[in-house]
N, C-alpha and C positions, 0 to 999 in steps of 0.2 A: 555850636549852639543847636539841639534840640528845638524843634519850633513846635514835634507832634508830643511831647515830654506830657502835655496836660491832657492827654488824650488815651483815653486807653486803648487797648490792642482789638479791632473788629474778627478777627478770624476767629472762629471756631476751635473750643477746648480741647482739650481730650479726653476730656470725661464724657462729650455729647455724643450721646448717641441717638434718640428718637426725639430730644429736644433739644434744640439749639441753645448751648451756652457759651458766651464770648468769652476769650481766651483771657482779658480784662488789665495783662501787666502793661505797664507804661508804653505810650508809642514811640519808636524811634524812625517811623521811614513812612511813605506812601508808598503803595504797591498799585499797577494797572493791572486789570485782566479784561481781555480783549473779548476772550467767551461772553463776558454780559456787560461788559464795556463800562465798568466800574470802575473807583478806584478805593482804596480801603487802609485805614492807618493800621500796621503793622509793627508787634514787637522786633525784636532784631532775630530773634530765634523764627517766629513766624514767619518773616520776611525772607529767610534764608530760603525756609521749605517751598513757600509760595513762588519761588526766582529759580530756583532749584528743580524743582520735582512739578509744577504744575503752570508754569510758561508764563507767570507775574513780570511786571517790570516794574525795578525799583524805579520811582521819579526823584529825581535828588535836586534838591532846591538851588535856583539860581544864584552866585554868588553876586554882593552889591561891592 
């Protein structure tokens, strides 16, 4: 179960350049970053990048 599904993706396009457009596909994940002590819902393609390449940590929901 998707729980961010109704959520769309907060990271940054790749169309933005000098004005910030959000990336907008469906969310699949929370992401943390510790830099501004966020946390931000993330496509699964964004979330990759964000875990990968810029020290995000996925949060992966508690199982009941």
């Amino acid at each position: 179960m998707n729980i961010f599904h109704d959520t769309p993706c907060q990271e940054a396009s790749i169309h933005s350049r000098e004005t910030f457009i959000a990336c907008g596909r469906p969310g699949a994940s929370a992401v943390f970053h510790k830099k501004d002590r966020h946390v931000y819902v993330m496509c699964e393609a964004c979330t990759y990048h964000n875990v990968k390449n810029r020290g995000g940590i996925e949060l992966v929901p508690k199982e009941e």
